[in-house]
C-alpha positions, 0 to 999 in steps of 0.5 A: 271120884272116891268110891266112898262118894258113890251113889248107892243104889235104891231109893225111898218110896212108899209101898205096900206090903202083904204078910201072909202065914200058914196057920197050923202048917206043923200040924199039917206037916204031922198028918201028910206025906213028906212029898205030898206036903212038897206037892201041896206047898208048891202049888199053893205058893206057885198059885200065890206067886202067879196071882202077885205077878199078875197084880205086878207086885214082887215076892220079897222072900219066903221064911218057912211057910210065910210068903212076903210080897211087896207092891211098889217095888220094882214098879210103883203103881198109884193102887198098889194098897188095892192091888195087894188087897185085891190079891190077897183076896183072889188068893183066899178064893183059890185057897177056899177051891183047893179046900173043895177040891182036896179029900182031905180032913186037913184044911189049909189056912192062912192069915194074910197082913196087909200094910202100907208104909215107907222102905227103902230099896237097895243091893246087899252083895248080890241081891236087891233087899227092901228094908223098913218098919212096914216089914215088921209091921205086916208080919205083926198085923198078920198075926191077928188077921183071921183064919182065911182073913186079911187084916189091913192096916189104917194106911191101907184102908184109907186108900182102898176103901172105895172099892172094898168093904172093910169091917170095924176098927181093930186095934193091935197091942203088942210087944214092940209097938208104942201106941195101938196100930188101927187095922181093918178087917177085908170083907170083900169088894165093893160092887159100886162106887163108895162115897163118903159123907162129905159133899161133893164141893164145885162139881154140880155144874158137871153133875148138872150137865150129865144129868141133862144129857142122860135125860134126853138119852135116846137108846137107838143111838150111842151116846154119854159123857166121857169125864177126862182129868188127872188122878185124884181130880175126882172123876170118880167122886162126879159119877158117885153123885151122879149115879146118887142123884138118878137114884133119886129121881122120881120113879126110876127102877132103870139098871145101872151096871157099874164097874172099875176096869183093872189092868191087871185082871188077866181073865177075858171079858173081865169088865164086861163080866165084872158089870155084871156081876156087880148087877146081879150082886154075883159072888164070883165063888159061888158055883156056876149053878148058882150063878146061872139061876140067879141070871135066870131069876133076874132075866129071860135069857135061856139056861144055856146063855146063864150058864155060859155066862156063868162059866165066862165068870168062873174063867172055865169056859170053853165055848170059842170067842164067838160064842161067849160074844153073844152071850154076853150080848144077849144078856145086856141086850135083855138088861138095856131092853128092861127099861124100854118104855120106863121114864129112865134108860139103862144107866153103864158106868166104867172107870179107870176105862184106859185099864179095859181089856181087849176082849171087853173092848172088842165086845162093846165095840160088837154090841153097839155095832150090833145092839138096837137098844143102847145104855147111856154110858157114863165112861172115867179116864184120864184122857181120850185116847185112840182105842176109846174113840174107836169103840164109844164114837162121839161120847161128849168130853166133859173134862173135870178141872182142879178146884177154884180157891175159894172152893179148895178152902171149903173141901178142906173145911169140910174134910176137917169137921169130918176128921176131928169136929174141928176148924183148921186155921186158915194159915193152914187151909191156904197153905194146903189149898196152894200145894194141891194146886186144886186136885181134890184128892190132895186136898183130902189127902194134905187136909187129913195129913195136916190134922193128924200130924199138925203139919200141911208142909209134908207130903202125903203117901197117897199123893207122892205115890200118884207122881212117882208113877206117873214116871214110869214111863221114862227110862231108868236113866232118864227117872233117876236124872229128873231124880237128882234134879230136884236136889237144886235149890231153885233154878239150875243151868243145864251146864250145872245138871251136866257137870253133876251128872258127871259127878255122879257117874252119868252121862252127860249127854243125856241131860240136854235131849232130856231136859228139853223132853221135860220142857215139853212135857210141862215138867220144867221151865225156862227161868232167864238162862236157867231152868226150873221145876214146873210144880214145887210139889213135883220137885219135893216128891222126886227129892223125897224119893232119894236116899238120904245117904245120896242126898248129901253127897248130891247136896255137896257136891252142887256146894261145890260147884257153886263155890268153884265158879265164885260168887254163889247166891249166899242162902242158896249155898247154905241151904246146899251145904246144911242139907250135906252136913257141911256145917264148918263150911256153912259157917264159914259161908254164914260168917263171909255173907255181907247181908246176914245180920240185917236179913232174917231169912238167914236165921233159919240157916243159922239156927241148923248151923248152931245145932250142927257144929256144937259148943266144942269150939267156944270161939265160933259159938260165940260168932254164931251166938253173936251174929242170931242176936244182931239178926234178932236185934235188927229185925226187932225181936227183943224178947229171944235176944235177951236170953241169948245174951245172957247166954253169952255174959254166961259163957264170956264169965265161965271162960274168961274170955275177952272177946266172948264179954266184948260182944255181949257187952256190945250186943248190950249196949243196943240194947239198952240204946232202943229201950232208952236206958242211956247210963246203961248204954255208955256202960255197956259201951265202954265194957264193949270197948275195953275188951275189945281192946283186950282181945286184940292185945291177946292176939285176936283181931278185934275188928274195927266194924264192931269197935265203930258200930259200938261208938255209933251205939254210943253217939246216939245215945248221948244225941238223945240225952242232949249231949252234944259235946260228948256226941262231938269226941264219940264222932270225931273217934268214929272218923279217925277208927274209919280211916284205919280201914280200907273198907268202904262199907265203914265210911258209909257207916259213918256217913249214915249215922252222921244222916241219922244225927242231922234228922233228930235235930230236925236238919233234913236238908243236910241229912238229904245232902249226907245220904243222896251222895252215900247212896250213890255209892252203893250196891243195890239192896246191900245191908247199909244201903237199905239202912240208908234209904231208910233214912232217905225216906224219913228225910222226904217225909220230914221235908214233905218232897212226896214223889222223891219219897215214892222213888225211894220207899218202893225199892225198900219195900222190894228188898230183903228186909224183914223188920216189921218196924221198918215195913209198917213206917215205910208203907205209912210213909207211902201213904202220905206221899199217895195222899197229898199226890192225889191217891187217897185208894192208894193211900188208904191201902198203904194204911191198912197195910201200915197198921196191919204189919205194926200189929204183927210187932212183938216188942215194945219199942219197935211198935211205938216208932211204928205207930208214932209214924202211923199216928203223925200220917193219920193227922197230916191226912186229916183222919183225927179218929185214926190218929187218936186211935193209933196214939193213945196205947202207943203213948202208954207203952212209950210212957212206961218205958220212958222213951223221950224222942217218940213220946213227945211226937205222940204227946202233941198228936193227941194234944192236937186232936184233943185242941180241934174237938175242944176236950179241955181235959184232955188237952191240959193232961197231954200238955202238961206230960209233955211240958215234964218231957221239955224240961227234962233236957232230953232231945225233942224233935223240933216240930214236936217242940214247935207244936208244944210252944204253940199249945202252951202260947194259946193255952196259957194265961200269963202274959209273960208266959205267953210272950215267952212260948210266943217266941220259942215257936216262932224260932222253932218255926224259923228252924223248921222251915229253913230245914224243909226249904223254898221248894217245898214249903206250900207242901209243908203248910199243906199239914193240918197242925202246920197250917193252923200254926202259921196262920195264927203264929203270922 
C-alpha cells in the first residue's frame, strides 16, 4: 500500500484540559535566589504532576511557569471533567500548605482554567501532540480565574455539577472569541448528592421499594438495597430522592453518611474517611485541632479517637493499620449507636462502590464482623461483583432498568422546559427517545444537545465518552479493529473486515477470535452470513472517534472492495464513495444505479454529488441536474423542479448546447403533462425531440430511453385530449424507437404505457392481459416493475377482483417507492379490497392510513389523484360524509387547474352524494360542471361517463333529452361490464352508485 494511504495514528475524542499559570512568577523570580527558585518550582510542579497522574491524566507540556494537563488522553475515563477538577483542587490545597509552611513574604499563586472539548491525538516526528480549540481556550479562561481559583468552562460544569459547588455564571470576552464563553467559578466539593429541579420520572417503584426495606431495617443485621445498572441509567438520581424522601419523614433526625467512592484517591481509608467528613461537614484543610474538636463536639469518643482520626484525614497518621481500624470503628459505632431507639436508622450511602479502596473495603468487612449496631447501606455500582458480595453479604439487588417510551418522552419534556420554557416537537423527542435507548443521562444529555444546537442526530460528549471507556478494557489492536469497524455502512462479512484489516496494515487473524468476542459481549450480531453493530449509538460513537483523514481512506477502500466483487448494493456504495470524497466515481455509480430516478432515497446522495464535483463539467452537471428533477418529478415534488429547470433552460441557453435544451425541454414536457397543459406538452415534446436529434448528429449519444420516454410523455397527453389518431402515429414511432435497442427495460416501457391507455379508456380486461404478462418478466422491485403493479392494482380495483388486488398492493407497499401519491392511492386501494373481503378494521385503517399520507402531498396534482382514489373508495364503502369530505377541496383545486380526467370522477361522487341526501342545489351545480367537462371532448373515464348519463337521465325533464342520456348510459354500461367481465360482475354491482344504476336502468 502507498505510504500516502496509510493510516495516521491518533484519533478524536473529547477530553478535559486544565491550564494552570503562576501569577506574578517574575515577581517572585526578583525577590528569591536563582536555586531556591529552581528548589521551589521543582516541588511545585513534582507535587502537581504527582496529583495529575494520580487522577490519570497526563502533563502535555509546560510554557515557562504554565502547566498544561490533559484527562482523557492516553486513557479516556467517563469523569475526566471531575477528575480535572478535582485535582485542580487538591493542587490548590497543597499550594495553600506549602504557603503555611514557607517563612516567606512571597506567597506563590495560581489561577487554574479547566475546559472540556474536542482534540485531536496524533505523533508529530517523535512525540505524541494533542491538538484543538479546547487548548486555547483553557489557557483563555485561566486568564480570569482568580487568584488561588479555578475557572470551569460551561461544558465542564454541566458534567461535574453533582459533586462540586460551583459559583455564579461568568461570561469571558476577549480577542479571538466570537460570543462570551460561560464559565464557572470551582467553589469546593459537594459533601452530598446534588439533584436538580427536575422530577425524577419512572423511579418511585424503586424509591418505594428501598423505603419499605429501610422501614423494616433491623440495626442487629446487615442489610440494604444494592442499586445495579449501566452508567447514566440514574443510580445516582434514585438515591437522591430517596435520601430526599427520608428527610421528610416525620420526625427523622437519624444520620445519614453519604459519599462517592474514587479510583483515584490513593490515601488509605479514604471512603471511610470521605463518609465522614462529609457527616461532620469537615474541611479536609482544616488542621487537625480543629477536625478533632468538631468530632468531639458531634460525639463522645475520646480525644485520642477524634484525633486520630483527624490525622487518618490529613494522610500523617502514623498509628499502624490496626489502630486506625478501630478508630475509625469507634466513631461510626457511636454515630449508628445515636439513633438506637429513634423511629428511623442510620442511613450509609456509597457510590460508584466498585472504585472503594481496599483499605475501606477490609474496615467494613471488620466493622460489620464486629459492630452490634448496623447502618442501613443503600450500595451504587454497576454490577455485583465478587469483593461486593464478600464484604456486604446479602444486600437485596434492585437493578435500575432503561426508561420505558412513554416515560423517556416525559424526561425529555421535562428536561426541555427546565432548558429554555419550551415544548420540543415530537419528531424531535421520538427521535431522542430512540438513540438513548432508555438511559436517562442520554436523555438529558440528547435533550439539551437537541435544544442548543437544533439537532438531536449528534452525539453528546458526555455520552460519547461514556462508551469509548467502556473499551478500555480491550486491547490496543482489538479497540482500533472495532474501531474501523463501524466505517461499514450496515452489515459486513468477516471476510470484508479481514481484507480491510489487511488493507490497513493489521492482522488479520485477529479479526475472527475478536468479532466472535464482540458477539459475546453483545456488541455485534448475526445478520444472515454477515454481521452487524448491536446499537446504532455505539456503531456512530466508535466512527465518530476517528480521524477524518483515516475515515476517507477506510471509506474507499471498502468502495473498493465492494466494486471488485461486483454487484454492489448501489446506496451503499455511494454512501462508502461520498464519505471518501470519490465524487467522479460516485457519479458514475449514481448514473449506472437502475433505480435512482424513481427512489428518493438517492436524492440525499445525489445532492453531496452536485455540491461535490462542481459546475467545471457543464456535461455531468447537466446528468446530475437532469436526474434530481426526475427523482423530484417522480416522487411528486413539483415546487423544487421548477426552479431546477429553469436552471437547466438557463445553462442550455448561456451554452448553447444541444443536449443541455433537449433534457430541459424533456423534463418540461412532464411537466406540463401532470398539470394538464396539453399544447405546452407537445411543444415541449417536439423541442425535446428536435434536440435530441441534434446532440446525436453532434456526436453524442442521445439515448433511446429518453427519446421513447418523451413520446410515451406525448401518447398520453394527446389520449387525455381525446386524440386517438394522433396517440396511434406517437405509438407506432414508440414500437419502432424500442426495436432499435436491445434493452428489454424499453419494451417493458412500451408495454406499460400501452396498460396505462387501456385503463383510461376504461378496458381493464386488456390492461390485465398487457401487464399480467409484463410482470412476469421482471425482476422484483426494479424501477418499472413497481410502475407496472402500480397499474396492476388499479386494473383490480377497476375490475373489482379484491384479493387478486390484496396480492399485488402489499408488494408495493413493501418497495423503494416513496412517492406519497402512489402510497396513499395503494393504501385506499386496500382499503376496499379489506372491506368488501370482510375486514372493515383493516379497511378503516388502510383509510386513515390513506388520508394521512395525502395529507403529507405538497403539490397540487398528486393530491387530487390521491384524494380522487380516496373519495371514490369512501362512496363504494358507503361512508357519504367521508366522501363528500375528502371531495369537495380535491374538486376545487383540480377545478383551478383544469384537470379534466380526475375532475370528472370527483364531479359524479359529489353528484351522488348530493342525489342520496336529496340536496337539489347542489346536485344541479355538480352536474352542470360536469356537463361543461362532457362537451369539452376531453377524455372522461367511462364510469364516470355512465354516472354523468344517469344523473342527467332521472334529472332531465325532456323526453328527448331523457331518451337521449336513456341510451348513452345503457352503452356506457355495456362498455363497462364487458371490461370487468362474468367473473366479477356480482362484485362490480356490489358499489353503492352501480347497484342504484343497474336497478333503475334495468
Amino acid at each position: 500500500m502507498p505510504a500516502t494511504e496509510n493510516l495516521r495514528s491518533g484519533e478524536r475524542r473529547n477530553v478535559t484540559v486544565l491550564f494552570a499559570d503562576m501569577k506574578d512568577f517574575t515577581s517572585l523570580t526578583g525577590k528569591l535566589d536563582p536555586e531556591e527558585i529552581d528548589t521551589l518550582m521543582s516541588r511545585v510542579f513534582s507535587g502537581f504532576e504527582s496529583i495529575i497522574h494520580r487522577y490519570e491524566g497526563t502533563v502535555e507540556k509546560y510554557i515557562g511557569d504554565a502547566l498544561v494537563a490533559v484527562f482523557g488522553v492516553p486513557t479516556l475515563h467517563e469523569d475526566d471533567p471531575s477528575r480535572a477538577v478535582g485535582a485542580a483542587l487538591d493542587f490548590l490545597e497543597e499550594i495553600a500548605a506549602l504557603n503555611r509552611d514557607r517563612d516567606s513574604a512571597a506567597e506563590i499563586a495560581f489561577r487554574i482554567g479547566v475546559t472540556t472539548g474536542l482534540i485531536t491525538t496524533g505523533r508529530r516526528g517523535e512525540y505524541d501532540v494533542v491538538t484543538g480549540h479546547a487548548m486555547a481556550e483553557a489557557a483563555r479562561i485561566q486568564a480570569e480565574a482568580p487568584q488561588n481559583g479555578v475557572l470551569a468552562s460551561r461544558p465542564t460544569f454541566e458534567r461535574c455539577n453533582h459533586e462540586f459547588e460551583f459559583g455564579e455564571r461568568q461570561p469571558i470576552v476577549g480577542k479571538g472569541i466570537d460570543e462570551p464563553l460561560a464559565a464557572y467559578p470551582v467553589i469546593g466539593r459537594l459533601s452530598r448528592p446534588a439533584g436538580d429541579e427536575i422530577r425524577c420520572v419512572g423511579r418511585k417503584p424503586i424509591i418505594d421499594r428501598i423505603l419499605k426495606r429501610f422501614l423494616r431495617h433491623d440495626a442487629t443485621q446487615t442489610q440494604g438495597c444494592l442499586l445495579t445498572g449501566e452508567p447514566g441509567i440514574g443510580k445516582t438520581r434514585v438515591a437522591h430522592e430517596f435520601l430526599a424522601t427520608i428527610r421528610e419523614l416525620p420526625g427523622f433526625e437519624s444520620g445519614i453518611l453519604y459519599a462517592r467512592a474514587r479510583r483515584y484517591r490513593s490515601q488509605s481509608f479514604a471512603a471511610v474517611t470521605d463518609l465522614l467528613c462529609n457527616y461532620f461537614g469537615i474541611d479536609r484543610n482544616q488542621e487537625a485541632r480543629t477536625i478533632a474538636d468538631v468530632v468531639q463536639n458531634s460525639l463522645e469518643v475520646e480525644e485520642k479517637t477524634a484525633l486520630g482520626f483527624a490525622r487518618l484525614v490529613a494522610g500523617v497518621a502514623d498509628e499502624p493499620e490496626n489502630q486506625a481500624f478501630v478508630v475509625l470503628y469507634l466513631i461510626l459505632k457511636s454515630i449508628v449507636k445515636r439513633t438506637e431507639g429513634a423511629p428511623y436508622g442510620c442511613l450509609l450511602c456509597v457510590d460508584d462502590l466498585h472504585f472503594m479502596d481496599r483499605s475501606s473495603r477490609d474496615f467494613f468487612q471488620f466493622y460489620l464482623r464486629n459492630a452490634d449496631a448496623k447502618p442501613f447501606f443503600l450500595l451504587l455500582n454497576r454490577t455485583v461483583s465478587e469483593p461486593i458480595s464478600t464484604v456486604f453479604g446479602e444486600m437485596e439487588l434492585i437493578p435500575v432498568e432503561p426508561l420505558d417510551r412513554e416515560q423517556s418522552r416525559e424526561l425529555i419534556t421535562l428536561v426541555a422546559q427546565s432548558v429554555s420554557e419550551s415544548e420540543i416537537s415530537d419528531e424531535v423527542s421520538d427521535s431522542i427517545a430512540e438513540r438513548a435507548e432508555g438511559n436517562p443521562l442520554f436523555i438529558r444529555e440528547y435533550t439539551r444537545y437537541a435544544l442548543e444546537n437544533r439537532d438531536s442526530q449528534d452525539i453528546p460528549a458526555t455520552i460519547q465518552n461514556i462508551i469509548l471507556t467502556s473499551l478500555e478494557s480491550y486491547d490496543e489492536r482489538t479497540r482500533d479493529l472495532m474501531k474501523r469497524l463501524s466505517v461499514f455502512a450496515l452489515n459486513f462479512r468477516v471476510e470484508d473486515a479481514e481484507h480491510l484489516e489487511e488493507l490497513t496494515q493489521g492482522d488479520p487473524k485477529i479479526v475472527r477470535p475478536a468479532i466472535e468476542e464482540f458477539k459475546r459481549e453483545g456488541i455485534l450480531v448475526e445478520d444472515g452470513d454477515s454481521v452487524m453493530f448491536r446499537f446504532d449509538l455505539f456503531k456512530k460513537t466508535l466512527y465518530d472517534s476517528l480521524l477524518n483523514y483515516n475515515k476517507r481512506i477506510l471509506h474507499r477502500f471498502i468502495a473498493d472492495q465492494m466494486q471488485e466483487r461486483g454487484d454492489p448494493h448501489p446506496m451503499r456504495l455511494l454512501h462508502h464513495l461520498l464519505r471518501a470524497e470519490e465524487y467522479d466515481r460516485a457519479a458514475e455509480a449514481l448514473f449506472a444505479s437502475p433505480h435512482a430516478t424513481t427512489n428518493i432515497e438517492y436524492l440525499r446522495y445525489l445532492d453531496r454529488i452536485i455540491e461535490g464535483v462542481g459546475d467545471s463539467d457543464h456535461e455531468r452537471s447537466v446528468r446530475l441536474l437532469f436526474m434530481k428533477s426526475a427523482i423530484l418529478f417522480n416522487n411528486g415534488i413539483t415546487e423544487e423542479t421548477d426552479s431546477l429547470l429553469r436552471g437547466m433552460i438557463g445553462l442550455a441557453t448561456t451554452a448553447a448546447n444541444t443536449r443541455y435544451a433537449a433534457a430541459a425541454y424533456h423534463l418540461l414536457s412532464a411537466y406540463y403533462s401532470k398539470a394538464y397543459c396539453f399544447e405546452k406538452t407537445r411543444q415541449c415534446g417536439l423541442k425535446a425531440l428536435a434536440f435530441y436529434d441534434s446532440a446525436r448528429l453532434d456526436g453524442h449519444q442521445a439515448g433511446t430511453a429518453n427519446r421513447q420516454n418523451v413520446l410515451e410523455i406525448m401518447a398520453s397527453s394527446e389520449l387525455l385530449r381525446n386524440n386517438e389518431d394522433e396517440v396511434t402515429r406517437i405509438m407506432t414511432e414508440i414500437e419502432e424507437l424500442s426495436e432499435l435497442t436491445d434493452d428489454p427495460a424499453n419494451r417493458e416501457r412500451v408495454l406499460l404505457a400501452h396498460a396505462d391507455h387501456h385503463l383510461l379508456r376504461g378496458e381493464y380486461t386488456s390492461a390485465l392481459e398487457v401487464l399480467t404478462d409484463a410482470t412476469q418478466r421482471l425482476p422484483r422491485e426494479s424501477e418499472i416493475w413497481q410502475r407496472l403493479h402500480f397499474s396492476l392494482g388499479n386494473a383490480y380495483l377497476y375490475s373489482c377482483n379484491w384479493k387478486a388486488l390484496l396480492e399485488v398492493d402489499q408488494p408495493v407497499l413493501s418497495g423503494p417507492t416513496q412517492n406519497r401519491s402512489f402510497i396513499s392511492q395503494t393504501h385506499s386501494r386496500l382499503a376496499a379490497a379489506y372491506h368488501f373481503l370482510g375486514d372493515e378494521s383493516e379497511s378503516a385503517r388502510r383509510l386513515y392510513q390513506a388520508e394521512f399520507t395525502a395529507s403529507q402531498i405538497r403539490n397540487d396534482f398528486d393530491r387530487v389523484d390521491s384524494l380522487r382514489t380516496l373519495a371514490s373508495v369512501y362512496l363504494m364503502c358507503g361512508d357519504e360524509q367521508k366522501a363528500q369530505e375528502v371531495a369537495e377541496p380535491a374538486t376545487a383545486i383540480s377545478l383551478r387547474h383544469s384537470m379534466t380526467f380526475p375532475t370528472m370522477t370527483l364531479l359524479m361522487i359529489l353528484v351522488e352524494v348530493a342525489s342520496r341526501r336529496d340536496e337539489p342545489k347542489a346536485f344541479d351545480y355538480y352536474l352542470a360542471e360536469a356537463k361543461l367537462l362532457f362537451e369539452s371532448g376531453m377524455l372522461l373515464a367511462n364510469r364516470d361517463l355512465l354516472l354523468f348519463h344517469f344523473h342527467s337521465f332521472r334529472s332531465t325533464l325532456d323526453e328527448e333529452e331523457r331518451e337521449s342520456y336513456r341510451i348513452a348510459a345503457k352503452q356506457a354500461w355495456t362498455r363497462e361490464t364487458a371490461a370487468i367481465g362474468e367473473a366479477f360482475l356480482p362484485e362490480f354491482l356490489r358499489l353503492g352508485p352501480i347497484h342504484r344504476v343497474h336497478r333503475e336502468l334495468g
